[in-house]
Each structure stands twice: as structure tokens, then as C-alpha cells.
N, C-alpha and C positions, 0 to 999 in steps of 0.2 A: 840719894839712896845707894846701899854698898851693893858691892853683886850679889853676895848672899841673899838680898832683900829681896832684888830683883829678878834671882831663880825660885825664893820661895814663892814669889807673886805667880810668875808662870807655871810651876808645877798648881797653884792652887786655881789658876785659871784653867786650865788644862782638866782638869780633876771634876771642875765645874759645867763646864762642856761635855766631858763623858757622862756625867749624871745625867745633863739635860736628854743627850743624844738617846740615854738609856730607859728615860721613861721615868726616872727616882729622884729626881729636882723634887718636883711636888708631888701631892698626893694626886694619884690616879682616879678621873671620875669611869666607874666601870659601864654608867650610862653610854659612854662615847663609842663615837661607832669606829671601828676598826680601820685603819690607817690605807688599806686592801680598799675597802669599800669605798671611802675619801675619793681615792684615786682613780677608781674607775667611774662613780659620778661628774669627777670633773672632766676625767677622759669623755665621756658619756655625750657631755656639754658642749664641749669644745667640736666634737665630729655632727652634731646636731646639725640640722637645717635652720638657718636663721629666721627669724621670725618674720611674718611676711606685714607686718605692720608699720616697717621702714620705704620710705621710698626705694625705688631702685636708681643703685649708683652712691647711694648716701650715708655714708656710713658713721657719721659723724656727731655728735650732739650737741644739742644747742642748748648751752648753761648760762646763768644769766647771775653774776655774783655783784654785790654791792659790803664796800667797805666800808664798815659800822666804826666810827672813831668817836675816844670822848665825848667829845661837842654834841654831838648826835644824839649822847642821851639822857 
């Protein structure tokens, strides 16, 4: 690739990034709730008291994954 190429690439990435950052990549669903509001629900969450239906000391979960291969099905 010559450098011409290779600046045209990054002005066009670059170009593509400020759309996204700006809102104008996609269309806007005006249903969505305000970026403000987002952030203060998750703030919200985050400073919550945890739920008291964990043990105490336990903070950990217990997942249980089984790996499904060809043969298997």
C-alpha cells in the first residue's frame, strides 16, 4: 500500500470515529433515553447496597459451563 493510501485510510478512519462519537454513524432511535440519564442509573447501581440474598463474604458465582463438540450432537 503507498502512503497516499495509507493517509487516505486514516483520514477516512478518523472521519469515521468522529461520526460515530457524534451521534450521525446511524440513525438516531429518538426512543433512547439520554446518555445523562444512562449514567446516572448506573451510577445509581454501582453506590446501591447489595443485595442481601448472597452470603456473607461471598462474592463470587458459581457457573457451571459444559463444552458441546461435534460428536455430542
Amino acid at each position: 500500500m503507498s502512503f497516499g493510501n495509507l493517509a487516505r485510510a486514516d483520514r477516512l478512519r478518523q472521519a469515521i470515529l468522529k461520526r460515530a462519537f457524534e451521534g450521525r454513524l446511524v440513525p438516531q432511535d429518538p426512543n433512547d433515553e439520554p446518555a445523562e440519564v444512562l449514567l446516572a442509573r448506573i451510577q445509581a447501581k454501582r453506590i446501591a447496597p447489595k443485595s442481601s440474598h448472597r452470603a456473607e463474604g461471598n462474592d463470587t458465582a458459581q457457573v457451571s459451563l459444559r463444552l458441546v463438540t461435534p460428536t455430542d450432537e
